[in-house]
C-alpha positions in Angstrom: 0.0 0.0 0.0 1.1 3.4 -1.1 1.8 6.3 1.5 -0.9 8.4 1.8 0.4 12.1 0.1 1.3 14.6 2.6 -0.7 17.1 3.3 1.8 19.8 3.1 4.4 20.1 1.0 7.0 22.6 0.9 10.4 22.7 -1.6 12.6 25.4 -1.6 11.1 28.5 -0.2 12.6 31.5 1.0 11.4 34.9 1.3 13.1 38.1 1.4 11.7 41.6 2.8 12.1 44.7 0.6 15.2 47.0 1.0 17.0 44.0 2.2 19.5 41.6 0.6 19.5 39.0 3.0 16.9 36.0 2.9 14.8 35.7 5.8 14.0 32.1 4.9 16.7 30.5 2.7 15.6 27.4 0.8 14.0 25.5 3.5 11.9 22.1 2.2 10.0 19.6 4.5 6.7 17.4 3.7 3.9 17.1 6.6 1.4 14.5 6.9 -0.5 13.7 9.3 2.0 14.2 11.8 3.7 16.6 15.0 6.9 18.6 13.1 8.2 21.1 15.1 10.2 24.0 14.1 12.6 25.2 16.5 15.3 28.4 16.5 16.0 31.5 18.2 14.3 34.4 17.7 15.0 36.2 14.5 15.8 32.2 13.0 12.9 32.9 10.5 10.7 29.6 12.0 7.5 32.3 12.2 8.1 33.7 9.0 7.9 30.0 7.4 4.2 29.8 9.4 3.0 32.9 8.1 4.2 32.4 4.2 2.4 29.2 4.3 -1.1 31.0 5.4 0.0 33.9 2.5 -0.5 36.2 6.2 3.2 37.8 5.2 3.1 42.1 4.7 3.3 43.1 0.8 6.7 44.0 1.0 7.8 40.3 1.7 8.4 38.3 -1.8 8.0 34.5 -1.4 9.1 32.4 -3.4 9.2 28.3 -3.5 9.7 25.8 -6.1 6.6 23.7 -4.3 4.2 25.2 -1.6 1.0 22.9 -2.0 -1.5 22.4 0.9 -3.6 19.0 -0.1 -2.4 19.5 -3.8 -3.5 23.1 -4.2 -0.3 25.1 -5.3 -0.6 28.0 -2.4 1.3 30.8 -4.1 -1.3 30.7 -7.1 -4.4 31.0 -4.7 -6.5 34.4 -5.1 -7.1 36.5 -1.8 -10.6 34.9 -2.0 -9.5 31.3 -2.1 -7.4 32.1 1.1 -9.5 33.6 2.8 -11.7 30.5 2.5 -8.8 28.2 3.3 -7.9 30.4 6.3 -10.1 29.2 9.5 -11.6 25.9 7.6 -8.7 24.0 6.2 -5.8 25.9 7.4 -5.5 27.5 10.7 -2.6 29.5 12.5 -2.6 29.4 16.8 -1.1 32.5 17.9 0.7 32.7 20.9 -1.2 35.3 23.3 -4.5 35.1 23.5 -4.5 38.7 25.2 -3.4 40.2 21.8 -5.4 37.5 19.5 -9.1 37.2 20.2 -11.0 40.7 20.0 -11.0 42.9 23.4 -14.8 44.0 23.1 -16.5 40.9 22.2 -17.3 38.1 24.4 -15.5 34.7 24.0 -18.8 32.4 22.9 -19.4 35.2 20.4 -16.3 34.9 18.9 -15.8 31.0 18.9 -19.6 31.1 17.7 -18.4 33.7 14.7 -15.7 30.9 13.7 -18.9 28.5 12.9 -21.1 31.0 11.1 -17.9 32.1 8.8 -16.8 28.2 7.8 -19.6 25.9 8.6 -22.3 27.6 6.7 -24.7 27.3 10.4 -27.6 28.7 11.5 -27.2 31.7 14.4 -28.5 29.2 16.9 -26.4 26.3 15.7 -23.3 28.3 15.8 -23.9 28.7 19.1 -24.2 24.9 20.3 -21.0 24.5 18.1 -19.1 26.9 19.6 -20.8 25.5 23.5 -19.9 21.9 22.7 -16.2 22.4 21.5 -15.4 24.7 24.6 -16.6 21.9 26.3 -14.1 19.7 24.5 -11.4 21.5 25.7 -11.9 21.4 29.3 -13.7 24.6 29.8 -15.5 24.6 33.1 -19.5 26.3 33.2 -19.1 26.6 29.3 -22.3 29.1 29.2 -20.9 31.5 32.0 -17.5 31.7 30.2 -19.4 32.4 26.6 -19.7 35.5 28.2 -17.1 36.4 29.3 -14.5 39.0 27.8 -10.8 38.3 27.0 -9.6 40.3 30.0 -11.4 38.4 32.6 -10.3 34.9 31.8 -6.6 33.8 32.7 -4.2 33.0 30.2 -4.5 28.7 30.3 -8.3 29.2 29.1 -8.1 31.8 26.4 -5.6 29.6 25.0 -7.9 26.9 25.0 -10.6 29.4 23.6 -8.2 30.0 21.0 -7.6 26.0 20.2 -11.4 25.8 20.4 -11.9 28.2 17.9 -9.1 27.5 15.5 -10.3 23.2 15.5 -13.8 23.8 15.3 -14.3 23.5 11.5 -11.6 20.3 11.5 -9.1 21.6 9.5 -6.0 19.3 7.9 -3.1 21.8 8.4 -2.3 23.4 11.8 0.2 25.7 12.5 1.0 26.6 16.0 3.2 29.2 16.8 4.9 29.7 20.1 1.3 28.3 21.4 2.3 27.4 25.1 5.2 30.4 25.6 2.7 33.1 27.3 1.1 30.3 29.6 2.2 28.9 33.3 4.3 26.2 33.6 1.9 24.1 35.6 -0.8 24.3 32.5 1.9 24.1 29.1 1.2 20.3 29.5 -2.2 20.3 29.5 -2.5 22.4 26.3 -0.1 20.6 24.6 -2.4 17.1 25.3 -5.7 19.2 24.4 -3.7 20.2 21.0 -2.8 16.5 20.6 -5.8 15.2 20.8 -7.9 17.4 19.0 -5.1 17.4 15.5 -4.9 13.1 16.1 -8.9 13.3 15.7 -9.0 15.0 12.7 -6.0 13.2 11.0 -4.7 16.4 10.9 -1.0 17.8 10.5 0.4 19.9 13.5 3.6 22.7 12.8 4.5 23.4 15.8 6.6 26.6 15.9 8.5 27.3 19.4 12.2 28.0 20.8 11.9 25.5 23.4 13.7 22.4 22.0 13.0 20.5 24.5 9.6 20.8 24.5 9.0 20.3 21.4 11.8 16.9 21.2 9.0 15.9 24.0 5.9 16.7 21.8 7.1 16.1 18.5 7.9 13.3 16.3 10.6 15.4 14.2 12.3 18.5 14.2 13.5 21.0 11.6 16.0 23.5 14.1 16.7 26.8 11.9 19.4 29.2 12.5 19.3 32.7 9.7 16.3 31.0 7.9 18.5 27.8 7.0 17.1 24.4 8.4 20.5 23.5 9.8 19.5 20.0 11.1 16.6 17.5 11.0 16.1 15.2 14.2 13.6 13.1 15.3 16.1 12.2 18.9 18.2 15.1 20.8 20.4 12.8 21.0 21.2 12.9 17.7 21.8 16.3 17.4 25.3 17.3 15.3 25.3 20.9 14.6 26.9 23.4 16.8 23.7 25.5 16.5 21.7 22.5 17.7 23.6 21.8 20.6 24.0 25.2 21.8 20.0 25.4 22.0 20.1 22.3 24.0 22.4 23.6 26.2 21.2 27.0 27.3 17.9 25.4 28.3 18.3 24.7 32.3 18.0 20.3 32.6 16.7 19.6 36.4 18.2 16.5 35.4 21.5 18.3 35.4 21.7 20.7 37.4 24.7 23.3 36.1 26.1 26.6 38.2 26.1 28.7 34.5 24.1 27.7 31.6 26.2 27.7 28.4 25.4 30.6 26.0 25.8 30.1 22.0 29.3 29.5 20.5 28.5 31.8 18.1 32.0 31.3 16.0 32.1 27.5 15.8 28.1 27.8 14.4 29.5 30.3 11.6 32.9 27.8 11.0 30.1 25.0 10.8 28.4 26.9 8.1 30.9 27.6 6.2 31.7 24.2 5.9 28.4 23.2 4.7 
């Protein structure tokens, strides 16, 4: 039996802002099926950039270009405004990472989770609303009908995020991008987001990007890895363990390991990451 065809695929793409000479994202390639990839670099590494070209969500000045960029066979960079806009939300759809600065200030949560079904599922006013009830439910929110209405500002970070999840899963899409999803939340609930996440992408046989700097988190959550450094994947892992390039290594070591305990975390080795790409 054949392998089933990804449902992502993406061949050479960079982009490049205008005024600039240097590539934000330099020729990076992967394939995504129905699987956990994460996408892991420091800030400035380009992984966001890669989210947002894929959704088309980059400014005017950016120019993208890619020898493939096809979501479920649909070449991406030919797609109208219109066309994305239906893609965006239904098949596709991007998690931000604060939920203070995502979902809208002066409407109430089950409004705008509700607003998600009327836009992609084509529902009744009524029926939105015991979409948008039953998937809050899904993901753990407790008295679903007092937090529907609720504003943004009165619910803690844990349960917009899960607001957010809710909203983004509702219409089952195939492709989900997830950037920095857990990075604004407390320790003590990251976990139970990340599960929620899983669950939710496993039951629609969908295909999770997970974009983040923690390595380790993601080498937890994720069944490979793409780590970027100056918008070049630099190394593709599916083990830490494994882990060759300078770059890598240095991301694994300034992150604090209970396991280890250490009196100074290392910081990057900036010149033997430059010596390694100049090799290459």
């Amino acid at each position: 039996m054949s392998a089933p065809d990804p449902v992502l695929k993406v061949h050479n793409l960079s982009v490049r802002f205008a005024r600039s000479q240097v590539r934000a994202v330099n020729g990076v390639s992967f394939d995504l099926g129905a699987e956990r990839l994460g996408v892991v670099g420091e800030s400035g590494s380009g992984k966001s950039t890669v989210g947002r070209a894929i959704m088309r969500l980059l400014p005017p000045s950016a120019r993208v270009e890619a020898d493939i960029l096809d979501f479920e066979g649909a070449p991406l960079l030919s797609c109208s405004a219109g066309q994305m806009r239906n893609l965006r939300g239904n098949r596709m759809a991007l998690i931000m990472q604060d939920p203070r600065y995502s979902l809208n200030p002066v409407l109430p949560v089950g409004r705008q989770v509700a607003e998600a079904a009327l836009l992609h599922l084509k529902v009744s006013k009524s029926e939105a609303r015991e979409r948008a009830a039953h998937m809050l439910e899904r993901v753990r929110i407790a008295d679903v009908g007092r937090t529907m209405e609720l504003y943004p500002h009165q619910i803690s970070g844990g349960m917009g995020q899960r607001v957010m999840i809710a909203m983004m899963l509702l219409a089952k899409p195939r492709l989900v991008i997830a950037d920095e999803p857990t990075s604004a939340l407390d320790v003590s609930v990251r976990g139970d987001v990340l599960k929620l996440l899983d669950e939710l992408v496993a039951e629609n046989n969908s295909g999770l990007l997970l974009i983040s700097h923690d390595i380790r988190m993601v080498a937890a959550f994720c069944q490979r890895i793409l780590v970027m450094y100056k918008g070049d994947v630099v190394e593709t892992l599916t083990r830490l363990e494994d882990a060759q390039h300078p770059y890598t290594r240095g991301l694994i070591a300034a992150l604090p390991d209970p396991r280890h305990p250490v009196h100074r975390l290392q910081t990057l080795d900036r010149l033997a990451i430059e010596a390694a790409e100049v090799r290459v």
